[in-house]
C-alpha positions as a Python dict, from the first residue, in 0.01 Angstrom:
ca = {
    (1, 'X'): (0, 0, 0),
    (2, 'X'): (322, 145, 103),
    (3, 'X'): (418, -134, 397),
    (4, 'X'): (830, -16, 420),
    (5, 'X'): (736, 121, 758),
    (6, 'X'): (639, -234, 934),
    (7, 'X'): (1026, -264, 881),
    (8, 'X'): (1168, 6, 963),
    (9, 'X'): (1325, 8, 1349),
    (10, 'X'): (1198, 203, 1635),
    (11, 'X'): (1264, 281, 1994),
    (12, 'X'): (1000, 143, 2264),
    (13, 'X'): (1077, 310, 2594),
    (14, 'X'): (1477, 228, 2632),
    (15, 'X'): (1548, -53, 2409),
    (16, 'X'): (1564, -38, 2041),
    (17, 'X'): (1293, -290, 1804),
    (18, 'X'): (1425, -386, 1469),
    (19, 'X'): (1084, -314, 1322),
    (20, 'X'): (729, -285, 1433),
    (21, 'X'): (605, -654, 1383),
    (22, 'X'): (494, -742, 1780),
    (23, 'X'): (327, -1084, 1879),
    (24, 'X'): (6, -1053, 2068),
    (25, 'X'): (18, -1175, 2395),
    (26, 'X'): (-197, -1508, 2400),
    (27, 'X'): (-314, -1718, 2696),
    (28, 'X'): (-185, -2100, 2616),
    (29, 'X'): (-148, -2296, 2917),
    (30, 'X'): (138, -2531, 2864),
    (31, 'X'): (356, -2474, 3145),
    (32, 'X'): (419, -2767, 3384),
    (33, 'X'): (177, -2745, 3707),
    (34, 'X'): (351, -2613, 3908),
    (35, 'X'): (429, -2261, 3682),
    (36, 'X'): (788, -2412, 3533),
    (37, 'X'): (859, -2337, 3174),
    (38, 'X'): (996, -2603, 2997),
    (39, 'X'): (1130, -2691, 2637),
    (40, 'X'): (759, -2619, 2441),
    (41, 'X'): (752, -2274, 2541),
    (42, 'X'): (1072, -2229, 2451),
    (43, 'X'): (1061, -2390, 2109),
    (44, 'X'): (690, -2173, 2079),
    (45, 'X'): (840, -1852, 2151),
    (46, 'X'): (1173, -1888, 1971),
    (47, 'X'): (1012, -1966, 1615),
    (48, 'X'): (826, -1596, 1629),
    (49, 'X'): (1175, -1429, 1673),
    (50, 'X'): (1315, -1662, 1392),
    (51, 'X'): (1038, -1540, 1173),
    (52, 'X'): (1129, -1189, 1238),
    (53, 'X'): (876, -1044, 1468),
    (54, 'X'): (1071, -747, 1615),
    (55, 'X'): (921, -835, 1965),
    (56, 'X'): (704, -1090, 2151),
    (57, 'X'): (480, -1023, 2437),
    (58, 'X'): (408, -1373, 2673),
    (59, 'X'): (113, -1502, 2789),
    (60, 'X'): (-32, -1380, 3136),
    (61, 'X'): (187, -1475, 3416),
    (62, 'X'): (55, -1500, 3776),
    (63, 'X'): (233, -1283, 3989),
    (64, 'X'): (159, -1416, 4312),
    (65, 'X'): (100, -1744, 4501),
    (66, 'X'): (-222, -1584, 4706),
    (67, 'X'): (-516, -1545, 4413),
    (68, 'X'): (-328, -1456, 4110),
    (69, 'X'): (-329, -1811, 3902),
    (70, 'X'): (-624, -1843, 3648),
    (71, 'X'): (-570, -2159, 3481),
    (72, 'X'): (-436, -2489, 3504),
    (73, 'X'): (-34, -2487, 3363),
    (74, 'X'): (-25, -2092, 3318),
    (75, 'X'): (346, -2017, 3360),
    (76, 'X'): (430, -1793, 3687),
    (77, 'X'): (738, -1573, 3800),
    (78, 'X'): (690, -1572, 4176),
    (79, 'X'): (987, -1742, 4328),
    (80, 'X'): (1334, -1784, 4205),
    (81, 'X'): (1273, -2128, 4058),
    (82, 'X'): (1013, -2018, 3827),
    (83, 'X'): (1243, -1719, 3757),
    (84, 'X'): (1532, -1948, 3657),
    (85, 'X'): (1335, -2172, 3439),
    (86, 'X'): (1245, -1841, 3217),
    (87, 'X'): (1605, -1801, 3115),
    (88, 'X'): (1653, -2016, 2846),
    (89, 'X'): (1389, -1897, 2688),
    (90, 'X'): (1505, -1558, 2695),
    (91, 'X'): (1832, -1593, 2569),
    (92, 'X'): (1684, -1819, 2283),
    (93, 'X'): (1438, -1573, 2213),
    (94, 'X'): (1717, -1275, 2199),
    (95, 'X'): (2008, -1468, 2064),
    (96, 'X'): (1748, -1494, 1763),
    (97, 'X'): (1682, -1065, 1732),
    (98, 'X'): (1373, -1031, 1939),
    (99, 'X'): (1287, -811, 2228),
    (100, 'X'): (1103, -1011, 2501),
    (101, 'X'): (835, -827, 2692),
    (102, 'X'): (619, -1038, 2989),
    (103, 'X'): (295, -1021, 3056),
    (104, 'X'): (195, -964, 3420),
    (105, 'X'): (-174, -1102, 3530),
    (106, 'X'): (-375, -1129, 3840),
    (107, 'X'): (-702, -1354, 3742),
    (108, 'X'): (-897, -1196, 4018),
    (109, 'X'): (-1282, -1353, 3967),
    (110, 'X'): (-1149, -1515, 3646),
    (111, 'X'): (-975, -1805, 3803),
    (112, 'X'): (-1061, -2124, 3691),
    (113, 'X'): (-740, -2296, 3889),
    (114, 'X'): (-513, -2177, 4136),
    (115, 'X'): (-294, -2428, 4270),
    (116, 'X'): (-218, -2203, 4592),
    (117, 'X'): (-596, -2133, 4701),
    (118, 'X'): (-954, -2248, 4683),
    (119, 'X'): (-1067, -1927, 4715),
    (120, 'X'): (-1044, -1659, 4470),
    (121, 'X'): (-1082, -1257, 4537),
    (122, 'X'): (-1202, -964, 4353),
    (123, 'X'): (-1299, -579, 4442),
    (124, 'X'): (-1642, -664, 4541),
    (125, 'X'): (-1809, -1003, 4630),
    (126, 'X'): (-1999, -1021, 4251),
    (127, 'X'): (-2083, -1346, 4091),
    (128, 'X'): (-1908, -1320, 3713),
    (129, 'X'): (-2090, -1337, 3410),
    (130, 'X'): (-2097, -1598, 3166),
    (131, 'X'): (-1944, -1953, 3217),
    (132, 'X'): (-1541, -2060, 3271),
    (133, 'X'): (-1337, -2132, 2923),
    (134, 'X'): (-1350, -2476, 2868),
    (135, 'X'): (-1038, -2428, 2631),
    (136, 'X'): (-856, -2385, 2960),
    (137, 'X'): (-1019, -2691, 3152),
    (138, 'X'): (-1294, -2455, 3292),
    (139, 'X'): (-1614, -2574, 3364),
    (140, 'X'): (-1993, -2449, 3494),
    (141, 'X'): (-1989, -2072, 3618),
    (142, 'X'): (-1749, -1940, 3788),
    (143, 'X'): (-1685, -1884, 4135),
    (144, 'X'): (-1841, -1590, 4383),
    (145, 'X'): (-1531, -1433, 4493),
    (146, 'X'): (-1447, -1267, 4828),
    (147, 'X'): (-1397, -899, 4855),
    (148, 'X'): (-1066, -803, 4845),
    (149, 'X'): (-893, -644, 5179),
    (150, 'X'): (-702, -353, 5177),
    (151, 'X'): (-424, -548, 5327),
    (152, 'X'): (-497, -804, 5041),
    (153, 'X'): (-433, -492, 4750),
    (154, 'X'): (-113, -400, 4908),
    (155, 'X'): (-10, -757, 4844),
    (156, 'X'): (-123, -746, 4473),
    (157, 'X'): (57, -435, 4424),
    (158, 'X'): (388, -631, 4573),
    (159, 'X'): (302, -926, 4364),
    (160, 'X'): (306, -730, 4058),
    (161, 'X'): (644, -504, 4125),
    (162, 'X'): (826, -816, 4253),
    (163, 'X'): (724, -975, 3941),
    (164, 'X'): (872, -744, 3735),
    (165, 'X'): (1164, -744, 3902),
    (166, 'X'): (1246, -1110, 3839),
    (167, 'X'): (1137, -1061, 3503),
    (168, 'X'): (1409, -811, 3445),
    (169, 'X'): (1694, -1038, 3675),
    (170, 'X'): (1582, -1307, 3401),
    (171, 'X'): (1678, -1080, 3112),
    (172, 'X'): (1350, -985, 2974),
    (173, 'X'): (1321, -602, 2808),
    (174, 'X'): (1035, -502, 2971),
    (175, 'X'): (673, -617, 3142),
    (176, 'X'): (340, -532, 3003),
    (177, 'X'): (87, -501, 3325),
    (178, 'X'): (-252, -681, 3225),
    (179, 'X'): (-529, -466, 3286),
    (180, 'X'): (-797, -572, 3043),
    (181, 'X'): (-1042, -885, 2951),
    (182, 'X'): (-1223, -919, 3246),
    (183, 'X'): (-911, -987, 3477),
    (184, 'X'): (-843, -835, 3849),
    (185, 'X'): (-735, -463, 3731),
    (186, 'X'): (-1023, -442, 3471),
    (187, 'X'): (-1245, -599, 3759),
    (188, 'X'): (-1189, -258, 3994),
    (189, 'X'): (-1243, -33, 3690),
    (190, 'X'): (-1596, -199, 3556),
    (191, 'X'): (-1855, -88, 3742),
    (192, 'X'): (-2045, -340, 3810),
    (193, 'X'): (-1812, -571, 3960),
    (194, 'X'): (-1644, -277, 4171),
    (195, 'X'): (-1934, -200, 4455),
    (196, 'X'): (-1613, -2, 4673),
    (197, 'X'): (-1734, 273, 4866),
    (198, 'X'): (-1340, 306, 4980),
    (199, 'X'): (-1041, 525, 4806),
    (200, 'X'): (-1078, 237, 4523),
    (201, 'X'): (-1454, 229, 4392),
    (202, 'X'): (-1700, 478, 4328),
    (203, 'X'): (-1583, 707, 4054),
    (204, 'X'): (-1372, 611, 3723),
    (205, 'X'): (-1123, 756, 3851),
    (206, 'X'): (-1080, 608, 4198),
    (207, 'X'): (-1189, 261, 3997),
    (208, 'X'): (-852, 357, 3790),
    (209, 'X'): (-641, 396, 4081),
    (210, 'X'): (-512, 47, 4114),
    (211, 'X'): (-394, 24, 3781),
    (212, 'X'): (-237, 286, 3849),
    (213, 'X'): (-38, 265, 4106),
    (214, 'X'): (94, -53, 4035),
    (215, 'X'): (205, 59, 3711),
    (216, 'X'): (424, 381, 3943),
    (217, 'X'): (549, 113, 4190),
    (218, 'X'): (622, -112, 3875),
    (219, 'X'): (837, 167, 3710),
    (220, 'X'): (1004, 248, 4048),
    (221, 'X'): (1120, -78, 4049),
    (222, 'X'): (1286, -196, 3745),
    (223, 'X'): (1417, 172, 3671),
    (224, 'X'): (1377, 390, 3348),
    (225, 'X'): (1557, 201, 3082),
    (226, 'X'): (1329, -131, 3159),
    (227, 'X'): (989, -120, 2917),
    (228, 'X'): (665, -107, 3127),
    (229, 'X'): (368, -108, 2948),
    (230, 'X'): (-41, -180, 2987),
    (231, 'X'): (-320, -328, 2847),
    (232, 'X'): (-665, -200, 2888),
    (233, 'X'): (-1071, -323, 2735),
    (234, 'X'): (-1356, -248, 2740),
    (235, 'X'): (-1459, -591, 2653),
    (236, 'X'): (-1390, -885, 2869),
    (237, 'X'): (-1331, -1293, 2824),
    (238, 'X'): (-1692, -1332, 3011),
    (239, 'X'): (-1821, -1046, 2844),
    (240, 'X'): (-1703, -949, 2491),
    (241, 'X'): (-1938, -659, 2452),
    (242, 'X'): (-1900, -443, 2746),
    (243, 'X'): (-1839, -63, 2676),
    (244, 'X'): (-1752, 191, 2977),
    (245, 'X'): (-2074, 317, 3045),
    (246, 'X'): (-1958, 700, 3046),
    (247, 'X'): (-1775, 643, 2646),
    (248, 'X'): (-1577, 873, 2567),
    (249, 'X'): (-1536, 1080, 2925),
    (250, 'X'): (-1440, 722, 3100),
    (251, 'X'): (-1190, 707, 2828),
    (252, 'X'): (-1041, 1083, 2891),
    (253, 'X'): (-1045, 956, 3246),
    (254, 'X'): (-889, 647, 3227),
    (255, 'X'): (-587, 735, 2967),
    (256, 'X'): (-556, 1101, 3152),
    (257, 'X'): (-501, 862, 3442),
    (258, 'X'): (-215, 656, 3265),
    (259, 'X'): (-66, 883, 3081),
    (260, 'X'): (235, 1062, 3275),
    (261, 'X'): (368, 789, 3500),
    (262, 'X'): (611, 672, 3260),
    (263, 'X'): (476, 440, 3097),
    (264, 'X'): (679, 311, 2742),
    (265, 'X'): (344, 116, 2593),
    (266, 'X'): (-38, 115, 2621),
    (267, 'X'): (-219, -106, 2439),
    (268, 'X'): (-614, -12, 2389),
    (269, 'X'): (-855, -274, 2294),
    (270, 'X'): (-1179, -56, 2233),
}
């Protein structure tokens, strides 16, 4: 097997990747409590660019202090502080060869900890499958959320884009927006934990719309030379087999939906 092209360099959206090696983003939950990124993370992140990965994606990071936060020391970038203690991992990361891409995540029904709220929110007030994650101190089933307000969406979508913004004053290359696994953006487009009867449930492609439009208001933001990206699913952390229930038409939907709003990066977990 021919593998010279894992090696070979490539653009992504405005920045140049030595080659096409990218680490995954992966949930781990060893930031200090109150969202700080310290030394570990640092030392974590920095061996993948020393071993050559062309670029690293990081592990969801709340965007808000409302209902964002799903678990115990998961990192945030919502205020200047936790902004500032991102940097040195940056530059360690770069000074080292690797593009640095952050992962933005809203927990929605998923939380398991939120150190801002009791309460968490999701598109319609549905009990979530399965149990919590006790590999991130979860425990029993999770929570019955509250239905999200309208006034409570327009602060997601300002979570996310301010976000993304201090990722890029912290020198990151770009933000992937999480909307897969089970979290807040896959919650709207599942159908059956999206009940809406308003401009963002009913249809796929009303379901879709959130995702959506924080991805345009995300791009607005940092600019065209700034990598935005997405993740979608089908399956979920509370419910690995899950398929859209239209197949393939959801899936024309959903990517038709996507596509044109210049994005750099979709990554599809089928």
């Amino acid at each position: 097997m021919n593998s010279s092209k894992l090696f070979e360099p490539r653009s992504l959206g405005g920045i140049s990747v030595p080659n096409r090696l990218v680490v995954a983003p992966l949930t781990r939950t060893s930031a200090q409590a109150d969202g700080i990124v310290g030394p570990m993370m640092t030392d974590y992140y920095t061996n993948f660019a020393k071993g050559g990965f062309g670029a690293i994606i990081t592990e969801g990071t709340y965007t808000d202090q409302a209902y964002s936060q799903g678990y115990a020391n998961q990192p945030g970038i919502t205020s200047s502080v936790q902004q500032e203690s991102w940097r040195p991992v940056v530059d360690a990361v770069k000074s080292n060869g690797a593009k640095f891409i952050m992962q933005l995540m809203h927990a929605g029904a998923l939380s398991q900890f939120n150190a801002y709220n009791t309460e968490t929110r999701a598109p319609s007030s549905v009990l979530p499958k399965g149990e919590q994650m006790s590999v991130y101190k979860g425990q029993g089933s999770y929570k019955t959320p509250g239905e999200i307000s309208r006034p409570e969406i327009e602060q997601v979508i300002e979570g996310f884009v301010l976000s993304a913004r201090r990722a890029k004053q912290a020198g990151f290359d770009g933000v992937e927006i999480h909307g897969a696994n089970g979290y807040l953006l896959d919650q709207f487009l599942t159908d059956y934990t999206n009940n809406r009867t308003d401009a963002y449930g009913g249809s796929v492609a009303s379901r879709v719309r959130l995702a959506k439009e924080i991805a345009i208001a995300v791009r607005q933001e940092v600019g065209p030379d700034f990598v935005v990206g997405i993740r979608i699913s089908q399956g979920k952390v509370n419910d690995f087999d899950h398929k859209w229930t239209g197949g393939l038409s959801d899936a024309e939907i959903i990517f038709g939906a996507l596509s044109g709003i210049g994005l750099d990066l979709s990554l599809i977990h089928i």
